[in-house]
TIRO-11042 format. One record per atom (N, C-alpha, C): x, y, z. Coordinates in steps of 0.05 Angstrom, whole numbers, padded with zeros to 5 digits, always signed. Last residue first. Layout:
TIRO-11042
XYZ ...
This chain:
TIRO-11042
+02528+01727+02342 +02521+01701+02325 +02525+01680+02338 +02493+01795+02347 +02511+01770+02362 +02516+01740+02336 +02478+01856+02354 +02482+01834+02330 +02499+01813+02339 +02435+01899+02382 +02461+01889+02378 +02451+01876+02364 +02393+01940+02368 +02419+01950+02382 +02440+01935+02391 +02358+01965+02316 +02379+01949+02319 +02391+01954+02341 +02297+01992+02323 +02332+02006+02313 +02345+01985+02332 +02225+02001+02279 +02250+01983+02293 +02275+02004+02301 +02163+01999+02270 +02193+02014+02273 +02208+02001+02292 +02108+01973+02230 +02132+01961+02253 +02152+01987+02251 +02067+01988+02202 +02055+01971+02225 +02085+01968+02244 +02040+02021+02147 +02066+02014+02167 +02057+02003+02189 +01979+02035+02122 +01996+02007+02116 +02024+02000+02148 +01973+02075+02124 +01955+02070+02143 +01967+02034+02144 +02013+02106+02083 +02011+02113+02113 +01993+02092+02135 +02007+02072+02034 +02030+02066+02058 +02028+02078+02091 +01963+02085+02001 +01960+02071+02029 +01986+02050+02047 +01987+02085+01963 +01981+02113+01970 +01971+02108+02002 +02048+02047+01952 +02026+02063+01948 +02009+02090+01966 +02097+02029+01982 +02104+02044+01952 +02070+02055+01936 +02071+01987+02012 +02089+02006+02012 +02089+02009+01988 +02029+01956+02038 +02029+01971+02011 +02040+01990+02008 +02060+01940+02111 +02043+01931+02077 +02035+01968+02059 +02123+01960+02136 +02092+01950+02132 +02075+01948+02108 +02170+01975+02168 +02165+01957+02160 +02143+01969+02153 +02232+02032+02181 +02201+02022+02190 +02196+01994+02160 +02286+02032+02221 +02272+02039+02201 +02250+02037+02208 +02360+02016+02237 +02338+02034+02239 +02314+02039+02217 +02407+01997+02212 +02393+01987+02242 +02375+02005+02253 +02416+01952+02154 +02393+01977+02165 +02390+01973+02195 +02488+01944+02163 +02459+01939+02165 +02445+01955+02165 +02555+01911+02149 +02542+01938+02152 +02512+01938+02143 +02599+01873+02181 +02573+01876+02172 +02554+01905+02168 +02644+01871+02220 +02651+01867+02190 +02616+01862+02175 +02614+01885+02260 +02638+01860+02274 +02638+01857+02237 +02567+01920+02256 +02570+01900+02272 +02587+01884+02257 +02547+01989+02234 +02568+01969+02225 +02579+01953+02254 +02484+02019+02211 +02505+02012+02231 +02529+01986+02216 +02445+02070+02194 +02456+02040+02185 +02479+02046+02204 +02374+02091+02186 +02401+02091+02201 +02409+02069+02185 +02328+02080+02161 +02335+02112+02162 +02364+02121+02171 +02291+02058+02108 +02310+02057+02119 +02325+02086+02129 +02221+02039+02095 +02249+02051+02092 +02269+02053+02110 +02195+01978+02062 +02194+01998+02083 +02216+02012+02074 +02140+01927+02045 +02167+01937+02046 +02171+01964+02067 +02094+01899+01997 +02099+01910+02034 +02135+01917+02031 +02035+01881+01967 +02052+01903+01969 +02062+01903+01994 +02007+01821+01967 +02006+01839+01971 +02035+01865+01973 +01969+01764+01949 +02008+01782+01950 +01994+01803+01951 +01925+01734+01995 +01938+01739+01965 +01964+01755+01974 +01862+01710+02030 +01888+01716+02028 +01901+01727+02002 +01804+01735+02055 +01819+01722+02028 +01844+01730+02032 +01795+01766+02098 +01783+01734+02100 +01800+01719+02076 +01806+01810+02101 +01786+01804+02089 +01770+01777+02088 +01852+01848+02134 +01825+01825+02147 +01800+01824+02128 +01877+01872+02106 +01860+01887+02104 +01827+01868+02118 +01923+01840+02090 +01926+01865+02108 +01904+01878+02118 +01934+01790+02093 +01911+01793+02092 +01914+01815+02104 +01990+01761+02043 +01976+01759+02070 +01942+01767+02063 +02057+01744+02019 +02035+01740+02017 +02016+01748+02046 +02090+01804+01992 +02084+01778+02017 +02055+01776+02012 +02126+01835+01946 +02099+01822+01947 +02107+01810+01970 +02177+01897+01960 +02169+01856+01961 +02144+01857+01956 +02234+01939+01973 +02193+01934+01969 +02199+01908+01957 +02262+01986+02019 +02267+01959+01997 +02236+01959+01995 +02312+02038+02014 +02294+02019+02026 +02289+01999+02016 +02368+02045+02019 +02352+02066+02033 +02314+02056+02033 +02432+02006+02031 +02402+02005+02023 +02389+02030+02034 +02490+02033+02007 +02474+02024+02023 +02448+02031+02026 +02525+02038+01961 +02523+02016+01975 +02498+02023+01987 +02538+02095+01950 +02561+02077+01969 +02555+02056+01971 +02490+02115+01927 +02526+02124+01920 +02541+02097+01931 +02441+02072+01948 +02455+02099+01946 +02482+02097+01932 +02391+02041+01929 +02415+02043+01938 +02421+02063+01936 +02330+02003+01935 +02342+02017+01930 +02361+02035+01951 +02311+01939+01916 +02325+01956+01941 +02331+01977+01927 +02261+01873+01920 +02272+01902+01902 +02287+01915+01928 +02260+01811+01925 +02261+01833+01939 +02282+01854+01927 +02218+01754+01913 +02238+01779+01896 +02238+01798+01910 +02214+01684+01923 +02205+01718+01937 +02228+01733+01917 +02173+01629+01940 +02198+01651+01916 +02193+01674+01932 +02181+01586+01981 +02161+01599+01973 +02178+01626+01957 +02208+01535+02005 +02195+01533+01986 +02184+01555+01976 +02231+01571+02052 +02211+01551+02057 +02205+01538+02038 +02249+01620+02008 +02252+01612+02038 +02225+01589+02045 +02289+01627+01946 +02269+01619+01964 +02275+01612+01991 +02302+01696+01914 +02308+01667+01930 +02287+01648+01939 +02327+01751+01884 +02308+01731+01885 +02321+01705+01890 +02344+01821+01886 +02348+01792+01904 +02324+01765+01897 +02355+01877+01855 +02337+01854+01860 +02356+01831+01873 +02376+01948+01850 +02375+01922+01846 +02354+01911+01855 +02373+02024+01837 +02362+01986+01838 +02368+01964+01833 +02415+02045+01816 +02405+02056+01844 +02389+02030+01851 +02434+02050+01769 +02456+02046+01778 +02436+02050+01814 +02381+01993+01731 +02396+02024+01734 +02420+02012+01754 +02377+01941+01759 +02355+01960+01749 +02361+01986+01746 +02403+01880+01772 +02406+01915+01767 +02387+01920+01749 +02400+01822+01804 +02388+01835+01776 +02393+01866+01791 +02415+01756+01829 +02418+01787+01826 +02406+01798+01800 +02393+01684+01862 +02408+01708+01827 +02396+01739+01835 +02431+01659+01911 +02407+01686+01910 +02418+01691+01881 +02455+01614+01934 +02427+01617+01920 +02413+01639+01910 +02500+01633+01956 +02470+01620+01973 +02449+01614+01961 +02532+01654+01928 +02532+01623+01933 +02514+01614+01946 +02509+01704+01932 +02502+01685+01899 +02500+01656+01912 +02499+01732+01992 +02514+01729+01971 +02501+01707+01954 +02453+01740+02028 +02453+01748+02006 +02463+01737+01980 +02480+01721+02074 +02459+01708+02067 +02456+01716+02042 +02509+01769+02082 +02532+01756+02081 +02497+01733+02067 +02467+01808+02102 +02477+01810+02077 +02492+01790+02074 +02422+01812+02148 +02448+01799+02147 +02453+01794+02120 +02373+01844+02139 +02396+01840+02162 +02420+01838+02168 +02357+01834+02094 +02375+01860+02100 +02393+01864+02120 +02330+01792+02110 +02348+01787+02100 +02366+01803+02089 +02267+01810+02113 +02283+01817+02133 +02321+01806+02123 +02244+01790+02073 +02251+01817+02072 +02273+01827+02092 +02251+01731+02085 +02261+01747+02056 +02263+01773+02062 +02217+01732+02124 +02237+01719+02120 +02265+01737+02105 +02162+01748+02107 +02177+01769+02127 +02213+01767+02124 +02158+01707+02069 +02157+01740+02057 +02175+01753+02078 +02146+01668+02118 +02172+01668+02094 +02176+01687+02073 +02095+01690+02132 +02119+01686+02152 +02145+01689+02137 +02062+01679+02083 +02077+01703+02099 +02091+01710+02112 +02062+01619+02097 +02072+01632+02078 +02080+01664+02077 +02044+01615+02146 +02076+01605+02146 +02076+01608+02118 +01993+01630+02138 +02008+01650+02157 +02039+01641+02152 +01979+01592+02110 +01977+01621+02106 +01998+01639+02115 +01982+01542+02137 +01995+01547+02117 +01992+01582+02104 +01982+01556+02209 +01962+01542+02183 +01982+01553+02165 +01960+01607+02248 +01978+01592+02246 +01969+01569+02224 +01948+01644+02317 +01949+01638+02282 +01972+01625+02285 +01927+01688+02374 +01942+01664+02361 +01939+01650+02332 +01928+01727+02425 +01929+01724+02396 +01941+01699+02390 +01922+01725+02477 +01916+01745+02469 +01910+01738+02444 +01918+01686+02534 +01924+01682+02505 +01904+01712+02493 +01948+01698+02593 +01927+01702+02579 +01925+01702+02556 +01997+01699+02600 +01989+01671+02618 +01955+01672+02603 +02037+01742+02604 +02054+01718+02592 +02033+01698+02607 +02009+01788+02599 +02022+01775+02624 +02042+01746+02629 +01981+01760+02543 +01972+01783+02565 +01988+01773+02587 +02006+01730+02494 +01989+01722+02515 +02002+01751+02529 +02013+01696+02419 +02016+01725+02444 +01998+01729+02474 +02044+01665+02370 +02023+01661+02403 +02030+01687+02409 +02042+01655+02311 +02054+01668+02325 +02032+01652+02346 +02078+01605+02254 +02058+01619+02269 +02061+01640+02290 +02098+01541+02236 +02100+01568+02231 +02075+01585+02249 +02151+01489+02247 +02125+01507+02253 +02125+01528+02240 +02201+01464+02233 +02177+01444+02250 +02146+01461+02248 +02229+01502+02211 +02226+01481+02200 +02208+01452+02209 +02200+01560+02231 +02224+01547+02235 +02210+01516+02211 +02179+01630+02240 +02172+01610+02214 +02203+01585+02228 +02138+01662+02292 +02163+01653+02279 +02157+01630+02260 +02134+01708+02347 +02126+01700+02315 +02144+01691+02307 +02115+01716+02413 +02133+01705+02385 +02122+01705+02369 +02098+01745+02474 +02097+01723+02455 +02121+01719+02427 +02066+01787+02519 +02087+01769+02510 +02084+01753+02500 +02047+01844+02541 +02043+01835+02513 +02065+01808+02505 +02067+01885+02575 +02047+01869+02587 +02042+01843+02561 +02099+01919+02558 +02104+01922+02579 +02090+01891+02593 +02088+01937+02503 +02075+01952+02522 +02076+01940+02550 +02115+01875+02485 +02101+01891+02476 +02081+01907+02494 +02167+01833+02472 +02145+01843+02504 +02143+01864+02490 +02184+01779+02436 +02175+01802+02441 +02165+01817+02467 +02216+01735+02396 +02212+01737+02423 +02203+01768+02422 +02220+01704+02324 +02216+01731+02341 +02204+01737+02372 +02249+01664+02293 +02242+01661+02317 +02235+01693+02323 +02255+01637+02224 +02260+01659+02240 +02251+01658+02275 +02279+01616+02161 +02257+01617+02177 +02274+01640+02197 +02309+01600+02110 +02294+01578+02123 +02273+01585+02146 +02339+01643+02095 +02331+01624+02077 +02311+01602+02091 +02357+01673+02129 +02332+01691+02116 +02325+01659+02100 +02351+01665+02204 +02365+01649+02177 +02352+01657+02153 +02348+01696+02258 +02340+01703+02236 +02358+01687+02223 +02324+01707+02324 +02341+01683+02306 +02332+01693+02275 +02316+01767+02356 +02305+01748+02341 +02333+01729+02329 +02285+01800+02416 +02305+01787+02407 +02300+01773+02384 +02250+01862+02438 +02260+01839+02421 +02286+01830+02415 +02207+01913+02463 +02231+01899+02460 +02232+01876+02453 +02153+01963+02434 +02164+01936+02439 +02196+01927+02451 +02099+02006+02444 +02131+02007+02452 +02144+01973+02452 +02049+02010+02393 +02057+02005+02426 +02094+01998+02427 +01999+02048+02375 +02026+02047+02364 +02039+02036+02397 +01942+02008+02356 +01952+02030+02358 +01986+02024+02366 +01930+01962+02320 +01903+01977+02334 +01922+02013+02345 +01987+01955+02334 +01966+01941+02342 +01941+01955+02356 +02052+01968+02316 +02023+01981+02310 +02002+01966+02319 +02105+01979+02347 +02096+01961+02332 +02060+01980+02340 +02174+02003+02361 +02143+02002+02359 +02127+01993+02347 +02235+01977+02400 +02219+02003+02373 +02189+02004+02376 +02295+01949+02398 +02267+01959+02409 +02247+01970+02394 +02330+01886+02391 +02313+01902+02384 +02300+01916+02404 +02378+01835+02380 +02365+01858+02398 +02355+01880+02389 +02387+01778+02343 +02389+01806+02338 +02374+01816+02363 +02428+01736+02311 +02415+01736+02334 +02417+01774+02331 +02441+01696+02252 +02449+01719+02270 +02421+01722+02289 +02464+01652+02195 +02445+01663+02228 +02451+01676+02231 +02506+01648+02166 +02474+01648+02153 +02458+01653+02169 +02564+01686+02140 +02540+01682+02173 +02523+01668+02150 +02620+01686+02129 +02592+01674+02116 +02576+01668+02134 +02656+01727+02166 +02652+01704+02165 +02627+01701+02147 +02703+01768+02135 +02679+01773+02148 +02667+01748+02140 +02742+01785+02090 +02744+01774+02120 +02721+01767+02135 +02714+01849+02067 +02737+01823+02062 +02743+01807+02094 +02659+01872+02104 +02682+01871+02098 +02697+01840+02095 +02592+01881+02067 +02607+01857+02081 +02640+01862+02066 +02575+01933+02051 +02565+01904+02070 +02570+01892+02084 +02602+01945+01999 +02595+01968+02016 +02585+01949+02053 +02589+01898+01972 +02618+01906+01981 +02615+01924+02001 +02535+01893+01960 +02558+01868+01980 +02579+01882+01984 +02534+01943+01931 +02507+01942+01958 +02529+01923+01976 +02576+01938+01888 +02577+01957+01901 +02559+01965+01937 +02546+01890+01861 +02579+01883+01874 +02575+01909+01898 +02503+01914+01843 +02502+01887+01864 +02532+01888+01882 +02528+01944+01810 +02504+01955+01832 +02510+01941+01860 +02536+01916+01773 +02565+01934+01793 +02542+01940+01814 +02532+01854+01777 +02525+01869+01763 +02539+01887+01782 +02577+01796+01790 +02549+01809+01799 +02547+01837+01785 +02618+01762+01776 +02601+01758+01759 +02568+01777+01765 +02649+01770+01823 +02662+01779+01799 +02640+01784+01777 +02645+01762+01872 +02625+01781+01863 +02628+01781+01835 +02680+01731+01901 +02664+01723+01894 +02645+01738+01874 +02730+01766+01912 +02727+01758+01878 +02705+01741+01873 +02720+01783+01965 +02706+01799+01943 +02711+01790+01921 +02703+01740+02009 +02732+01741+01991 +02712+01754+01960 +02681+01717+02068 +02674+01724+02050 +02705+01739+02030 +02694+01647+02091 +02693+01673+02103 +02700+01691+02068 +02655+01593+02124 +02683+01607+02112 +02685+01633+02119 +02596+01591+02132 +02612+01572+02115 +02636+01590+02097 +02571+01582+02197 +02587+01604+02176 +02597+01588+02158 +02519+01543+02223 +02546+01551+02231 +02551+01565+02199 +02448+01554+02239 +02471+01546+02225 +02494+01560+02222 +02394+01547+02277 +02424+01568+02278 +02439+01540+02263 +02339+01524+02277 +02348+01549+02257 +02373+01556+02255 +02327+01485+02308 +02317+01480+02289 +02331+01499+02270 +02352+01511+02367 +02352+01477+02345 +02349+01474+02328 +02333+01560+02387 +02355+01557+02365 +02357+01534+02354 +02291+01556+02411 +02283+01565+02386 +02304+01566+02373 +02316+01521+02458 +02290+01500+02434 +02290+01523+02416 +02335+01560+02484 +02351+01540+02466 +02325+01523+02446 +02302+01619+02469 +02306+01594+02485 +02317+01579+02476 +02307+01692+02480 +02306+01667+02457 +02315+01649+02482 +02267+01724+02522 +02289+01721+02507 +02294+01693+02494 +02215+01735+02540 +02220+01742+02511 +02248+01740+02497 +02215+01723+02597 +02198+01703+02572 +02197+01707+02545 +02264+01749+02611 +02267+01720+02605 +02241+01711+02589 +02239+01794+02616 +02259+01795+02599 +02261+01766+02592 +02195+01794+02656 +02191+01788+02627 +02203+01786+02613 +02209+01811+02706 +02214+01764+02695 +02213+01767+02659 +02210+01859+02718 +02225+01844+02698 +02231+01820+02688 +02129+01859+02710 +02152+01865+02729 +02182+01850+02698 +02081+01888+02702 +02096+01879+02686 +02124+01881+02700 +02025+01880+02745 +02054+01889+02751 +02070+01879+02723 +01960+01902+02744 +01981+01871+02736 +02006+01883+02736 +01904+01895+02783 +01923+01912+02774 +01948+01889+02762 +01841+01901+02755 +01861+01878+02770 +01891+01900+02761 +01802+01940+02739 +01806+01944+02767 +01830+01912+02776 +01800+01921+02691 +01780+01908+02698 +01790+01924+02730 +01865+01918+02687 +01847+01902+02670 +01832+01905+02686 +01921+01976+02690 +01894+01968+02701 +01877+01949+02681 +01992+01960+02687 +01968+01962+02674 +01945+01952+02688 +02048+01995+02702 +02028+01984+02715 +02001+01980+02700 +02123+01973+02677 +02089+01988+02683 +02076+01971+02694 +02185+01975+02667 +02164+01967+02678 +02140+01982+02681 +02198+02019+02609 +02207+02007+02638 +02178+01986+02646 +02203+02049+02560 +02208+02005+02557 +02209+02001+02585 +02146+02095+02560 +02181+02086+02559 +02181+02050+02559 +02113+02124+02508 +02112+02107+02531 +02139+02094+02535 
């Protein structure tokens, strides 16, 4: 199904997804207030000195010498997302991996809303036409998974990574490492595996959720792989892949829920 405008039948009402929708899914100054923090400097590979070679080799391969200490970035997105079935999305997101996130969406043309963890809220809204409430959550559950997504997504922007942020490193061989940090208060360990050069080919995490709408929440298996990588303004990223729960088991196929491919990186 292409990203153009469509026509969706509800009921014999016909609804025009016309292009206003670009603006109800593009980020709003109220979702940057709470999240966009300014660069602190600019990155100088003798920081690494003390990182296992793995580690040094994923940051180096990453983030070129010179390359500002982002802790935000603003991202453009398209791809597909799974709801009940596989629907065509566009996206913008605020991403700080340590504190939270803003996700703007139009999903199949007709599907508008957000998910996002910030320091006032956590939760998503999604409304039909941008006026019919489709979906909505939110409560300490959800803004604990929210801060799993946080963390995982912090592939994003590697310069967040580095030590001085808080993150201790661990090598597991010359192909695994680990990242452990907190976002919101809530720990997270995010495993990666690397190639020759540096660069991630996928990663796996516990988040906390309810993949399986049980009603009980808990950690659960989730992560994804990586298929492309791109290089934005001294940053080298996964800008292609897929997301979703109990990755690395046997129910990864019915698990993936998100494909993504990066198509800019602003700050």
């Amino acid at each position: 199904m292409p990203f153009d405008d469509q026509f969706v039948d509800f009921g014999g009402l016909l609804v025009q997804a016309q292009a206003v929708f670009w603006s109800d899914f593009s980020l709003q100054p109220k979702d940057t207030a709470d999240l966009l923090m300014p660069a602190d400097g600019h990155f100088h590979p003798e920081e690494l000195a003390d990182c296992p070679e793995p580690v040094r080799r994923y940051l180096m391969h990453s983030i070129e010498p010179g390359t500002p200490r982002l802790r935000s970035v603003r991202l453009d997105m398209v791809g597909r997302i799974k709801v009940a079935r596989w629907l065509p999305f566009r996206a913008q997101e605020l991403l700080t991996p340590h504190h939270g996130f803003v996700w703007r969406a139009r999903v199949a043309g007709v599907i508008v809303g957000s998910d996002r963890l910030t320091p006032a809220s956590g939760g998503m809204i999604w409304k039909l036409a941008g006026l019919i409430p489709f979906m909505r959550a939110s409560g300490p559950d959800v803004a604990r998974s929210a801060a799993g997504r946080a963390g995982g997504e912090a592939l994003w922007l590697p310069t967040a990574l580095l030590p001085r942020f808080g993150v201790a490193w661990t090598a597991h061989g010359t192909h695994s490492i680990e990242s452990s940090f907190t976002v919101d208060d809530v720990p997270l360990s995010v495993r990666a595996r690397i190639d020759d050069t540096g660069a991630i080919r996928s990663l796996a995490f516990d988040r906390w959720g309810d993949p399986d709408n049980t009603g009980t929440w808990g950690w659960h298996p989730c992560g994804g792989e990586v298929t492309c990588e791109t290089r934005f303004d001294g940053l080298a990223i996964p800008s292609a892949g897929s997301f979703g729960w109990h990755y690395g088991t046997n129910r990864w196929p019915d698990g993936e829920f998100f494909r993504y491919r990066i198509t800019a990186m602003t700050t």
